[in-house]
C-alpha positions as CSV (number, residue, x, y, z in Angstrom):
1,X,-76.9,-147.9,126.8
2,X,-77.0,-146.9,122.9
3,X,-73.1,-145.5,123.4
4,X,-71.7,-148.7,125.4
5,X,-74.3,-150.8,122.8
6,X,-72.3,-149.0,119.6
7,X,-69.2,-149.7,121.0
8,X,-69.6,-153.0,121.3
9,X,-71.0,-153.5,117.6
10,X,-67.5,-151.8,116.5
11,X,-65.0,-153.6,118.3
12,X,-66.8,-156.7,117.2
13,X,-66.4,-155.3,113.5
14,X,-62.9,-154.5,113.5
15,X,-62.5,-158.2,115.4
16,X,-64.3,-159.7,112.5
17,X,-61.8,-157.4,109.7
18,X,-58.5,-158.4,111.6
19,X,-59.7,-161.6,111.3
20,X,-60.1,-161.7,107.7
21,X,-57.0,-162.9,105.8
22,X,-55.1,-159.9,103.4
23,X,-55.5,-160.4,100.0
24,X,-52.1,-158.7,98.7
25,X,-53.4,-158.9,95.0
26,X,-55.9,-156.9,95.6
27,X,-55.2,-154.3,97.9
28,X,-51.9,-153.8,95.0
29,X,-54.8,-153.7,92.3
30,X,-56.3,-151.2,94.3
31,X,-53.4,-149.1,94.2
32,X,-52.2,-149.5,90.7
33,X,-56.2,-148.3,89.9
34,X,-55.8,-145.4,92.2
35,X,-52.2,-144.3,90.8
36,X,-53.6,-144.6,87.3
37,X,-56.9,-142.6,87.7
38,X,-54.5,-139.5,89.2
39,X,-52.3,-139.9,86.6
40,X,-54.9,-139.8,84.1
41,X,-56.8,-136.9,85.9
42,X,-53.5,-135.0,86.1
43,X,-52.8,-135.2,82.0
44,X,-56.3,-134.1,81.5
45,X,-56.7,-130.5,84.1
46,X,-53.2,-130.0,82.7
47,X,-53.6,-126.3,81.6
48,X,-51.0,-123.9,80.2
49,X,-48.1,-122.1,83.1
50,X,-48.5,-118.5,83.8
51,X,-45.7,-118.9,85.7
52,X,-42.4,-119.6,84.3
53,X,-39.0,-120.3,85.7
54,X,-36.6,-117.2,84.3
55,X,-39.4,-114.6,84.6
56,X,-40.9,-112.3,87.0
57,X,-43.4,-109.6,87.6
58,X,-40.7,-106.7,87.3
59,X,-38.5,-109.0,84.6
60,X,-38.6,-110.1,81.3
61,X,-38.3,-111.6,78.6
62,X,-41.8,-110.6,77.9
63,X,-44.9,-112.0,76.2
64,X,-46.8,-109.0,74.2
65,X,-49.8,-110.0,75.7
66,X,-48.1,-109.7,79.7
67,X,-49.8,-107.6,81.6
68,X,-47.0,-105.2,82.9
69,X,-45.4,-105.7,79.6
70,X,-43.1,-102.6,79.0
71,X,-44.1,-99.7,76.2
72,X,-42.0,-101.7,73.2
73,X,-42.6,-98.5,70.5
74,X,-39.4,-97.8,70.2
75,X,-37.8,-101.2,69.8
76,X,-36.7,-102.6,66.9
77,X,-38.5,-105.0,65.1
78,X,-37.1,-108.3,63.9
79,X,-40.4,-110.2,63.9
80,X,-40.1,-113.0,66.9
81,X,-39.4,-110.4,69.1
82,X,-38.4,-107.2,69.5
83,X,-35.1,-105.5,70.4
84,X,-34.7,-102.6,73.6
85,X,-31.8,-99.6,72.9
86,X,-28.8,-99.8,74.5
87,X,-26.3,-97.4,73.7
88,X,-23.2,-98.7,71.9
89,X,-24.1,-101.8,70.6
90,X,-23.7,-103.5,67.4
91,X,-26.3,-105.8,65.7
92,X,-25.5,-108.5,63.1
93,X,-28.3,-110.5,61.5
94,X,-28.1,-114.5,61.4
95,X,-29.6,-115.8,58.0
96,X,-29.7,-118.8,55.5
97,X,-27.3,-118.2,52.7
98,X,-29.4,-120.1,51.0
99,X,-33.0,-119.4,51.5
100,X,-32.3,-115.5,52.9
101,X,-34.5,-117.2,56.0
102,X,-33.5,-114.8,59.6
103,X,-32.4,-117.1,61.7
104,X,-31.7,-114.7,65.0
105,X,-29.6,-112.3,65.8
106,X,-26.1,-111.1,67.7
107,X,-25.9,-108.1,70.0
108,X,-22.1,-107.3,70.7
109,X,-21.0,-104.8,73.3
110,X,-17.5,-103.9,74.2
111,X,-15.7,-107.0,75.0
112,X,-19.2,-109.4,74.9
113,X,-21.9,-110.7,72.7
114,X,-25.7,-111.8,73.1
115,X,-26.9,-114.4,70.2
116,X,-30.5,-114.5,70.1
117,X,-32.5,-117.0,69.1
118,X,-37.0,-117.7,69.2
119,X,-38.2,-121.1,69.4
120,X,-42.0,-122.6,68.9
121,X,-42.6,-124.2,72.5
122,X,-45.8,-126.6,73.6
123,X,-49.0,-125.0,75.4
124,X,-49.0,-126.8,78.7
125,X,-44.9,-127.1,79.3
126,X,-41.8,-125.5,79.0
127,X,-38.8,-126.3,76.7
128,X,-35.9,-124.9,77.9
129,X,-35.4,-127.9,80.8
130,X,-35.4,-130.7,77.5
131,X,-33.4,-128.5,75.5
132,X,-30.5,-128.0,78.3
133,X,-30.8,-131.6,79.1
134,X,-30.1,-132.5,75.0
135,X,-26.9,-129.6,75.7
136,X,-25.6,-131.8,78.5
137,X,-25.6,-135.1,76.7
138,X,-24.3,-133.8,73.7
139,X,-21.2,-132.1,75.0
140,X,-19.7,-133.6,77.9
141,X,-18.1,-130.2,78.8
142,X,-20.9,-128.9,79.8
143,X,-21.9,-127.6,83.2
144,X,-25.4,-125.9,84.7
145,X,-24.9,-123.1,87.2
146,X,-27.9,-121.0,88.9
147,X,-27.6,-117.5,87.0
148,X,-30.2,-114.6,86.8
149,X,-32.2,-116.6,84.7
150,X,-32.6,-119.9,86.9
151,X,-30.8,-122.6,86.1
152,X,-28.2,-121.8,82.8
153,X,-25.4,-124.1,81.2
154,X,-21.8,-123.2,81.2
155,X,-20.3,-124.2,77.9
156,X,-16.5,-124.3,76.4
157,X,-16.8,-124.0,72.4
158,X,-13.4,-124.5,70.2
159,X,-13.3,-121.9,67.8
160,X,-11.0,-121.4,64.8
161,X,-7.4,-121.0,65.6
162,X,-7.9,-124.3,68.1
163,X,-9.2,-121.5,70.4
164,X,-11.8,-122.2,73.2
165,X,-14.6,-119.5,73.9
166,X,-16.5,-119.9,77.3
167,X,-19.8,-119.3,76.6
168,X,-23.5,-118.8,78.7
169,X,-26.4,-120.7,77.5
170,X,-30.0,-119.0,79.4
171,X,-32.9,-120.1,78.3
172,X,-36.3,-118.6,79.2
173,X,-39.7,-119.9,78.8
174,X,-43.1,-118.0,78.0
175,X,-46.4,-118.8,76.9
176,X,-45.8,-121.3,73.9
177,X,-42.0,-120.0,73.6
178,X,-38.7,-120.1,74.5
179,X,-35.8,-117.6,74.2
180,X,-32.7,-118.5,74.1
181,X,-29.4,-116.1,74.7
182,X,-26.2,-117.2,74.5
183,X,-23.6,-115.0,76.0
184,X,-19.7,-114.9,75.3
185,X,-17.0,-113.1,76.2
186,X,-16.5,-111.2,79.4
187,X,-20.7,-111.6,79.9
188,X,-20.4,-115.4,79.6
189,X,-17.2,-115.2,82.8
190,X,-18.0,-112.4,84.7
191,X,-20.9,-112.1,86.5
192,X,-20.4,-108.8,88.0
193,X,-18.7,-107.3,85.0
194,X,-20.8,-103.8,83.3
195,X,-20.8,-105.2,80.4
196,X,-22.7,-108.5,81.8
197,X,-25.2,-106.1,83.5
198,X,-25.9,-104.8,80.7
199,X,-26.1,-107.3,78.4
200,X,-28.2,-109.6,80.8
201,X,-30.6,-106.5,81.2
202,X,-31.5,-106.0,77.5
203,X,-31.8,-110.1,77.2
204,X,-34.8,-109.7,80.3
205,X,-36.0,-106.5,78.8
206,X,-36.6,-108.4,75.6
207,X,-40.5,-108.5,74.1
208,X,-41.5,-112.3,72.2
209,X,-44.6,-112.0,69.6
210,X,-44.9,-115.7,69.2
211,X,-47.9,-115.2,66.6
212,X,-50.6,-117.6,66.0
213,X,-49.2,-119.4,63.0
214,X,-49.1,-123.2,63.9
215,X,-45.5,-124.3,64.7
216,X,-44.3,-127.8,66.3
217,X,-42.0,-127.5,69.0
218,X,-38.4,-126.3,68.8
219,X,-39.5,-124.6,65.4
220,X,-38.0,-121.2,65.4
221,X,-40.8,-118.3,65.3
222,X,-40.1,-116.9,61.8
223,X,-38.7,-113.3,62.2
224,X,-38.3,-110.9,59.2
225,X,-35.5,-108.2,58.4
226,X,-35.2,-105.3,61.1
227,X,-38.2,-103.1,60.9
228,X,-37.1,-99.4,62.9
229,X,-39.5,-97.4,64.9
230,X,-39.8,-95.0,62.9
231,X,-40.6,-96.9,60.1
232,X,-43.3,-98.8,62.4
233,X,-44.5,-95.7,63.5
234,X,-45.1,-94.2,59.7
235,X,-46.5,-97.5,58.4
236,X,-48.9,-97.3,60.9
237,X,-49.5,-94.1,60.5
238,X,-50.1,-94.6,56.7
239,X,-52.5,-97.0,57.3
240,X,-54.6,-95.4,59.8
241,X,-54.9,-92.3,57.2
242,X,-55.9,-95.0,54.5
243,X,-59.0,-96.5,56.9
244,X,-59.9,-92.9,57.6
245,X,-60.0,-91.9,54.3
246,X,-62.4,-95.4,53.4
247,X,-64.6,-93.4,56.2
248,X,-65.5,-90.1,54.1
249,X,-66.8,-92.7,51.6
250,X,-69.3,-95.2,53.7
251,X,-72.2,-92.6,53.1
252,X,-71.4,-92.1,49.2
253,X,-74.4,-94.0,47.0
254,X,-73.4,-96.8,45.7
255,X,-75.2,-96.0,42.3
256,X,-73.1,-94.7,39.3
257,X,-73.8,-90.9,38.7
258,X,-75.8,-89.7,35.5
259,X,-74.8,-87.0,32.6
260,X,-71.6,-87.3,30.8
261,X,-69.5,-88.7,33.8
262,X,-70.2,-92.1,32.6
263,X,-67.0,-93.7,33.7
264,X,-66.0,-94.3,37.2
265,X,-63.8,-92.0,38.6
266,X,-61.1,-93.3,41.2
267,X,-58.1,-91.6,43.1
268,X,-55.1,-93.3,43.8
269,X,-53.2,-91.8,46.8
270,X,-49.3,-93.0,46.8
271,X,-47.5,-92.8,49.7
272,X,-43.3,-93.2,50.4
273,X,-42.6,-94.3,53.6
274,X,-38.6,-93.0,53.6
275,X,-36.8,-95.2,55.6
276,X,-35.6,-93.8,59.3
277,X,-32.8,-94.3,60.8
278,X,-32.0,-97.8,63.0
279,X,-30.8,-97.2,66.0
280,X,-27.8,-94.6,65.9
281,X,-25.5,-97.0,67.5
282,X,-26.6,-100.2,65.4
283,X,-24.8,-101.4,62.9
């Protein structure tokens, strides 16, 4: 009887709701509420990507701090990021003629070139899809394509000589910033060429130090002039042989001795670091 009694109670309460005029207002009150609290709850857990579109597990560009970032000790250090060997290539610095400030730089190989560029990029987003959108508006020649890299722009650019160069745009995002390549010649046309092989290898085998220096978004990461391994590699060692050295003295009193050393006595230690060679085949 208490299963046939609760079926009656319900079908009388869903008589009694259908009966009930729909207030419109408020069931679209309701919603608006409902859309605005998931909106609100969606800006809030935002959190930063640790995925982003351009990068893999087994491909680059890398962050420093990636996991399965490769062994970068023999790159070459601009600062922003750091450059992988390839054999044959030819590097050219990008500054301000004014200021001396590094811009980026431009790899060129055979018959291509790779212009290379570091930008500032927010916490919880990517850049590169407002930057390509801007690219678009801007010039109305411009086409996106899928390429190695996701989604890249295909751009004409008149050159002197009333000469057009097809170029590549790619753009890759990382945590808090975005590389940017832009790939001419037969790189930017010829997707199965060697020379586009190699050229978008060493862009994915790239390594980005974004630093912790505060930098609104699109800044570029400041770089400095290019720092060889070697020359890393005797800096460092330099300094490790200077801490070391601070070690032998921890247990030294700090009182001044007594008799007729009444001077302090110090030893200054000068080191040369000799500059190595770049890369054999930069320029």
């Amino acid at each position: 009887m208490g299963l046939f009694g609760f079926g009656k109670k319900k079908a009388k309460k869903e008589a009694e709701e259908a009966a009930e005029p729909i207030d419109e207002d408020k069931v679209a009150a309701e919603a608006a509420n409902a859309a605005a609290k998931a909106e609100s709850a969606e800006s809030v857990l935002a959190e930063p990507s640790n995925e982003y579109a351009g990068r893999g597990e087994e491909r680059g560009p890398w962050d420093v701090n990636d996991e399965d970032v490769p062994d970068y000790d023999d790159y070459l250090d601009l600062g922003a990021y750091y450059l992988p060997f390839l054999r044959g290539i030819e590097l050219r610095i990008k500054a301000n003629r004014a200021t001396q400030q590094i811009l980026g730089s431009t790899i060129t190989y055979g018959a291509s070139s790779l212009e290379i560029e570091a930008f500032a990029a927010p916490k919880t987003m990517g850049l590169w899809d407002d930057v390509r959108a801007d690219l678009l508006e801007a010039n109305k020649a411009a086409s996106e394509a899928e390429g190695v890299f996701g989604t890249e722009l295909k751009l004409p650019v008149n050159v002197k000589g009333g000469k057009t160069v097809e170029t590549r745009i790619v753009g890759v995002d990382g945590p808090r910033w975005m590389l940017r390549g832009i790939f001419s010649g037969k790189a930017a046309t010829d997707p199965d060429n060697p020379e586009t092989e190699a050229l978008n290898k060493f862009f994915a085998d790239i390594v980005v130090e974004r630093g912790e220096e505060p930098l609104a978004p699109r800044d570029l990461i400041p770089m400095h002039p290019p720092v060889a391994p070697a020359e890393r590699k005797a800096a460092k060692a330099a300094a490790e042989a200077e801490e070391n050295g601070k070690e032998h003295f921890k247990d030294i009193p700090d009182n001044k001795p007594k008799g007729p050393l009444s001077q302090d006595q110090t030893t200054e230690v000068k080191t040369t670091l000799s500059r190595g060679p770049m890369f054999s085949e930069v320029r």
